[in-house]
C-alpha positions in Angstrom: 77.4 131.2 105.9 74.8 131.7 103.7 73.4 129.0 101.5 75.2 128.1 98.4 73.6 128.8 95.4 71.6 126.4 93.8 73.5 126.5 90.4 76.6 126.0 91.7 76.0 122.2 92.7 76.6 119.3 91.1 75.5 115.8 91.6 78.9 113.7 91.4 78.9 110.0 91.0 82.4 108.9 92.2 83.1 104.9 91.5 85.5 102.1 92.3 85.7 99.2 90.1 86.9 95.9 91.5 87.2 92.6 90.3 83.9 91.6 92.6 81.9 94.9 92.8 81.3 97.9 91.7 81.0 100.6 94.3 79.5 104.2 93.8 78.8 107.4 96.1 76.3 109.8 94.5 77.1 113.1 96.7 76.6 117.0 95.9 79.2 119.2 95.7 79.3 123.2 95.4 81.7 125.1 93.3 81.6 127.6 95.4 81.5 126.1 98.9 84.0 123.6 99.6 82.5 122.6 102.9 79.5 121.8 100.8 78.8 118.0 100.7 75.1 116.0 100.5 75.6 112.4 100.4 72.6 111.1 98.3 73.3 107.0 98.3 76.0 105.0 98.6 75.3 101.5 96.4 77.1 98.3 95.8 76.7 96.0 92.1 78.1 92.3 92.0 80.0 92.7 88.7 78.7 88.8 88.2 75.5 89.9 87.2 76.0 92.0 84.6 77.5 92.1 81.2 79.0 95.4 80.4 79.9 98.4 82.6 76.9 100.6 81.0 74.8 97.6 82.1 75.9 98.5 86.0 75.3 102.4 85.5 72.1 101.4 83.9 71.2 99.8 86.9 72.9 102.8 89.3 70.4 105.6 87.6 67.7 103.5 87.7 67.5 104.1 91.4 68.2 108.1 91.8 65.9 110.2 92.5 68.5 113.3 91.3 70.2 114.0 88.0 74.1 113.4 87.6 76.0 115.6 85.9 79.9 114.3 86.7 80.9 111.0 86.6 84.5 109.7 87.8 85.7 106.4 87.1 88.3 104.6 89.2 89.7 101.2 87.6 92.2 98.9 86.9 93.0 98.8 83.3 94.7 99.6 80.0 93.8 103.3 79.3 93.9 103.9 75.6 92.8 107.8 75.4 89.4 108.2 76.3 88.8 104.3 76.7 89.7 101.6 79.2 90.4 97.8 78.7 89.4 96.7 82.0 92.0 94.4 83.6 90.0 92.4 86.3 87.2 91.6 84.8 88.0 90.6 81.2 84.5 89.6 80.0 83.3 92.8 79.7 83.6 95.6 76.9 86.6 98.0 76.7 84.7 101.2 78.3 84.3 104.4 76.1 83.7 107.6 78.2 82.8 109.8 75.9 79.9 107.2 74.6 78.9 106.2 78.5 79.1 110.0 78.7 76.4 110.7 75.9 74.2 107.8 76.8 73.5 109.1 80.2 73.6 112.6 79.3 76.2 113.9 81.7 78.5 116.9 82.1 81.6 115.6 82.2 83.5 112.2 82.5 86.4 111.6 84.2 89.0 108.2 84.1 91.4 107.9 86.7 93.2 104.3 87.2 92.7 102.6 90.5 96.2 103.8 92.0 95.7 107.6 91.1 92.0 107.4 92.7 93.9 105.4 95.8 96.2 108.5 95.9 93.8 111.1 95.9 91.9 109.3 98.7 94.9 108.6 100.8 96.1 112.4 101.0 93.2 113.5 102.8 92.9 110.4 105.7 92.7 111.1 109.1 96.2 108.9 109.5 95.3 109.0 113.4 92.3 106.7 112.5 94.3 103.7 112.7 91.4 101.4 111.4 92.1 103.2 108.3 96.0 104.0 108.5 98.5 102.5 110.5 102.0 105.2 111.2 105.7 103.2 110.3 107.3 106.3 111.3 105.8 109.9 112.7 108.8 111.7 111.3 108.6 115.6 111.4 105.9 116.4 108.7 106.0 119.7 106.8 102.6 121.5 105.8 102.0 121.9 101.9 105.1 120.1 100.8 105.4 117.0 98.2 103.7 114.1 98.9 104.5 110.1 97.8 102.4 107.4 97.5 103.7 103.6 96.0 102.3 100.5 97.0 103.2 97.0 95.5 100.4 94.6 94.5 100.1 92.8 91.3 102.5 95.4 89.9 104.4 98.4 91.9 102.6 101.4 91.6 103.4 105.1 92.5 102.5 108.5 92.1 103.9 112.0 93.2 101.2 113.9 95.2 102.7 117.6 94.9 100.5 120.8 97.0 98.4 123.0 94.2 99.0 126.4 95.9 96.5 127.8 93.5 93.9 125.5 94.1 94.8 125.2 98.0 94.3 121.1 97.0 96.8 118.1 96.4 97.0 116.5 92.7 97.9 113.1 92.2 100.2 112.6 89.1 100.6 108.9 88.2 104.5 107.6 87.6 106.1 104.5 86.7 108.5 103.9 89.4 108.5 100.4 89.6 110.2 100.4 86.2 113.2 101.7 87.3 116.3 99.6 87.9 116.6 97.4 90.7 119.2 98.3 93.0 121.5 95.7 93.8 123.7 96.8 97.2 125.2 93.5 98.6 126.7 90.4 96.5 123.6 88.3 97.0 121.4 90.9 95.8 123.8 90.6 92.5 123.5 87.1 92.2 119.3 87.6 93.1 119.9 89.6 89.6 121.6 87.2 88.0 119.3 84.2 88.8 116.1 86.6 87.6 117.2 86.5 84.4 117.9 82.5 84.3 114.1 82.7 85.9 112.2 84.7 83.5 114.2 82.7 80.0 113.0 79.6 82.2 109.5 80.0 82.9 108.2 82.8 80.5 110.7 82.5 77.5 111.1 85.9 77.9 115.2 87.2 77.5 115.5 90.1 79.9 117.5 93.3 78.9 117.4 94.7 82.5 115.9 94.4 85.8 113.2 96.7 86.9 112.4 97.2 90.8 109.1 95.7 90.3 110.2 92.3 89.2 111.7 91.9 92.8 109.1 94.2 94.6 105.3 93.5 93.6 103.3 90.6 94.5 104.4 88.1 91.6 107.6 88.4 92.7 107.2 85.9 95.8 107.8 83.1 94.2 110.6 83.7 92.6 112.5 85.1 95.4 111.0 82.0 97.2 112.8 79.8 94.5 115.9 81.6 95.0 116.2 81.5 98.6 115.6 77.4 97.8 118.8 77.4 95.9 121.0 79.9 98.2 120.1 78.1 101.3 119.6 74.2 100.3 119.3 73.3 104.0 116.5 75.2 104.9 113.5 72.8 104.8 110.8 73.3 102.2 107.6 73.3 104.0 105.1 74.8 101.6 103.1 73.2 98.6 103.7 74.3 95.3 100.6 75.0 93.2 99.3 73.5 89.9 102.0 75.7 88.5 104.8 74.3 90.1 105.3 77.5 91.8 104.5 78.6 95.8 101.8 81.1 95.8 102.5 84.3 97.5 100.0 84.3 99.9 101.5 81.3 101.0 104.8 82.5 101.2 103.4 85.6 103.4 101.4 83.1 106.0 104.3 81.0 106.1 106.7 84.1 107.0 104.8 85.9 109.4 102.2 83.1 110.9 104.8 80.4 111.1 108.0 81.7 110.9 109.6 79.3 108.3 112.9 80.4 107.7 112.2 80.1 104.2 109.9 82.2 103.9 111.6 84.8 106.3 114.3 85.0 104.2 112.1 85.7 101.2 110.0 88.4 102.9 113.1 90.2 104.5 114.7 90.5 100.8 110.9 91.4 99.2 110.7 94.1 102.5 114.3 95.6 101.8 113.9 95.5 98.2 110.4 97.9 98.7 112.3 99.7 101.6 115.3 100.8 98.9 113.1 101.9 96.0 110.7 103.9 98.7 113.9 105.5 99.7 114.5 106.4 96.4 111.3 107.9 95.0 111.3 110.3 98.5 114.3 112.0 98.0 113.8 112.4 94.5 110.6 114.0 95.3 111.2 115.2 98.8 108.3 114.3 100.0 108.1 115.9 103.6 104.4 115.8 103.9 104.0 112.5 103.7 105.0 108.9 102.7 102.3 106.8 102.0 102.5 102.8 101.6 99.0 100.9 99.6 99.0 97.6 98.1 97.4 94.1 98.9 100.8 93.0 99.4 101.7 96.2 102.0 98.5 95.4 103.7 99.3 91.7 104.4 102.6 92.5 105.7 101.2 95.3 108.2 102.3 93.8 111.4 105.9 93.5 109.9 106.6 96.9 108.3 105.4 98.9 111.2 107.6 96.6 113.3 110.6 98.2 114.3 112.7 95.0 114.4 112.1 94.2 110.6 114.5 97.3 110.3 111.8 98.7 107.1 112.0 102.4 108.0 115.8 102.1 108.5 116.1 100.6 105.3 114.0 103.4 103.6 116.2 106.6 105.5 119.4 104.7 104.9 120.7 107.1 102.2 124.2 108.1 103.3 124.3 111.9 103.6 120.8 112.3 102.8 119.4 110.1 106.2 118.6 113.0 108.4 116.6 114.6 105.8 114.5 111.3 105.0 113.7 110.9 108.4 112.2 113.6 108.8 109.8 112.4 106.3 106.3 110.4 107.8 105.7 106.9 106.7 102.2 105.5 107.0 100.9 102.6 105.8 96.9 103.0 104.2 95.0 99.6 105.5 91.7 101.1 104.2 89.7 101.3 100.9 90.4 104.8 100.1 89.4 104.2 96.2 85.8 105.3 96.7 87.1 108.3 98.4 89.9 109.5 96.3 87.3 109.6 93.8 84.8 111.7 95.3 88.0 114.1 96.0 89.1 114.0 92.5 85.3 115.0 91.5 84.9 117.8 94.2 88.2 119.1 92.6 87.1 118.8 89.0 83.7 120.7 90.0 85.6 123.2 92.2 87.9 124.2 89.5 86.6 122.7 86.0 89.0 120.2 85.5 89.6 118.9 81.7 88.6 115.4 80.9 
């Protein structure tokens, strides 16, 4: 192949923003040549010691030899237009692209929000690499069809990954899943329902009008399905410490669960695990997503040795949809234990260079 011409690259910076660091990968990219890649540096910034996001890029530039011309931003945060309140690391100023954008005199700058960047790096993993991805179920994968990726943290996220035929490439466009209704299948799920609402009016103030999946199926939710297992099974032992709050923490709950089997705790995870198993269900067949189902979160990651177990009965759960079963189980399930932020972002710029994506 002969070498790709010289105007047709461009030096990317793709980023991802934590609540500790700030991590960047300057790479090269053709337009033309999508085998084309020169990684330049790969750096790391402790958000501590700096003030303001510019103040980190500052410091990025400083040390290239090479000029940027894209810049993609992954982060966690309010998106208002073209600016970001950042949601982890509240001392510092709501970013403006287009500002950042003419300070440093680049091409083009791109926000995506951590989940979309996570979606865009999880498509293209090697989901053999099992230091990187871990397979709940092989199913019968089908080449270039929808894609699904959700993942519960501090909130449930999800996205649709559907195959651009015109662009040969996956795109990841963001949803809101987690705000649909729960599902309540079984009489104790109803009165789990019931008892949110007493919850919420108890310990936020807040009068609920309905019950979205993510109440029940995110990380914050825990504890309260902690508390309720308390009150539906009053002689089960309480064995963990609440914190200043008066509530468990769910990391706690987690070690408890898989570490030292209180049945507790159990009995909160296996509602938390069915509770994500039903909406994960859900979102595939409404998007039949034959290429691939993929599971991301701090909370997914924590409970890795139980959702890939076959006994906790998750993948049954999730293909459990009457006369639609056969056709979810054809559908793979993998669970991403990796980082994949950095790299969904350098995807998401090789694709905005490729084919001149919008800001």
């Amino acid at each position: 192949m002969e070498d790709t011409k010289e105007q047709d690259k461009k030096v990317i910076i793709a980023s991802d923003i934590g609540g500790t660091n700030s991590r960047f990968r300057v790479i090269r990219r053709s337009k033309t040549d999508p085998e084309f890649r020169e990684l330049i540096t790969e750096e790391k910034f402790p958000n501590k010691d700096y003030d303001s996001f510019e103040d980190v890029i500052s410091a990025l530039v400083e040390k290239l030899t090479v000029t940027p011309s894209i810049f993609v931003l992954a982060i966690a945060g309010a998106r208002v237009g073209r600016t970001v309140e950042i949601t982890n690391i509240s001392r510092w100023p709501i970013i403006d692209a287009d500002a950042l954008k003419e300070k440093f005199g680049l091409d083009k700058f791109y926000l995506l929000n951590d989940f979309e960047a996570s979606g865009y790096g999880a498509v293209g993993m090697d989901t053999s690499d099992e230091t990187k991805c871990l397979t709940v179920h092989p199913g019968k994968p089908r080449e270039h069809h929808n894609k699904l990726i959700i993942g519960p943290g501090t909130g449930l996220g999800c996205a649709i990954i559907p195959y651009n035929k015109t662009e040969g490439n996956y795109n990841v466009c963001p949803g809101e899943g987690g705000h649909t209704e729960y599902t309540v299948t079984n009489e104790l799920e109803l009165r789990l329902r019931n008892f949110c609402f007493e919850w919420f009016k108890k310990n936020t103030g807040e009068e609920l009008t309905r019950l979205s999946t993510e109440r029940v199926t995110a990380g914050p939710a825990l504890p309260l399905l902690y508390e309720f297992f308390q009150q539906e099974k009053p002689d089960l032992e309480v064995t963990i410490t609440p914190e200043e709050d008066g509530h468990v923490s769910p990391e706690n709950v987690i070690k408890a669960a898989l570490e030292e089997k209180d049945p507790l705790a159990l009995a909160t995870v296996n509602q938390f695990v069915k509770n994500l198993a039903v909406i994960v269900g859900d979102m595939a067949i409404t998007t039949l997503s034959y290429s691939g189902i993929y599971l991301c979160g701090g909370v997914a990651v924590a409970l890795q040795k139980y959702l890939v177990n076959e006994e906790s009965g998750f993948y049954k759960t999730i293909y459990n949809k009457g006369r639609m079963s056969d056709r979810l189980a054809e559908m793979p399930v993998h669970l991403v234990i990796a980082e994949v932020g950095l790299q969904g972002s350098e995807q998401y710029g090789y694709q905005a260079v490729a084919y001149d994506y919008e800001e």
